[in-house]
matplotlib code that plots the C-alpha trace (Angstrom):
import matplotlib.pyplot as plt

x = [10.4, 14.3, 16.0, 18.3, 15.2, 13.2, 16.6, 16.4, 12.9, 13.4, 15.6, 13.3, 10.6, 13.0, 14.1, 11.1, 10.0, 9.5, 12.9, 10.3, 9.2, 7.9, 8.8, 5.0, 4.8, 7.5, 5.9, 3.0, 4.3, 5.7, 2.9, 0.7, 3.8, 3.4, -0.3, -0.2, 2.4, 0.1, -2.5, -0.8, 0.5, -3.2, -4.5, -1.9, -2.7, -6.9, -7.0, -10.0, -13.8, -15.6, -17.2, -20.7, -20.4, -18.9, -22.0, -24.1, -22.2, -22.5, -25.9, -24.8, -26.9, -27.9]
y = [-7.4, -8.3, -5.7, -5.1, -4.9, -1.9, -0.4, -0.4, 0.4, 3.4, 4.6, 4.5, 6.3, 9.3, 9.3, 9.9, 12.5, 16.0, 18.4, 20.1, 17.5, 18.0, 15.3, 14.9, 14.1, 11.5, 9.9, 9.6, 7.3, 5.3, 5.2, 3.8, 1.5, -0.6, -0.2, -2.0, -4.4, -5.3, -6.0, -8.3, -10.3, -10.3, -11.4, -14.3, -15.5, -15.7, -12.8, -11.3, -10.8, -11.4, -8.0, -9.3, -10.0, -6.5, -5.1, -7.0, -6.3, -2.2, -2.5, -1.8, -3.8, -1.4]
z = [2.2, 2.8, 3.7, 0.7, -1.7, 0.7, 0.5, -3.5, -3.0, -0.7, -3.2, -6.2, -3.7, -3.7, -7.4, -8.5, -5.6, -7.7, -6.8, -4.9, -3.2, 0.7, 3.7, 3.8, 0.0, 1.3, 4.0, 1.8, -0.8, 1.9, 3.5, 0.1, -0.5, 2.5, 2.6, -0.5, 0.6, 4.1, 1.5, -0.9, 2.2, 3.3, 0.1, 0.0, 3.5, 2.8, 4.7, 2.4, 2.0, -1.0, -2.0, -2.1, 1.7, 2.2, 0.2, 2.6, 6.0, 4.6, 3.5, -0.1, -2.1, -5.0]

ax = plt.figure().add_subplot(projection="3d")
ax.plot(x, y, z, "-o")
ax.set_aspect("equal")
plt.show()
């Protein structure tokens, strides 16, 4: 993400904290944000396994 847009980004984070919001709370939804982000740039590099072959690696075949 440029830097300009995690700036905007950071900033819409905070507006819509809760006026009681804690820095833990904070550190949360970054935390999801770029968990999410990691994912998408995973997902756009082939950096993914098909769910069947998870099931299978898990032993989740019900």
């Amino acid at each position: 993400m440029q830097t300009e847009s995690m700036k905007q980004e950071a900033y819409r984070i905070l507006d819509n904290l809760p006026d009681k919001a804690t820095w833990d709370d904070l550190m949360y939804r970054i935390y999801v944000r770029q968990a999410i982000e990691t994912g998408l740039k995973d997902s756009d590099a082939g950096r993914t396994v098909d769910v069947k072959e998870v099931r299978k690696r898990f032993e989740l075949n019900k």
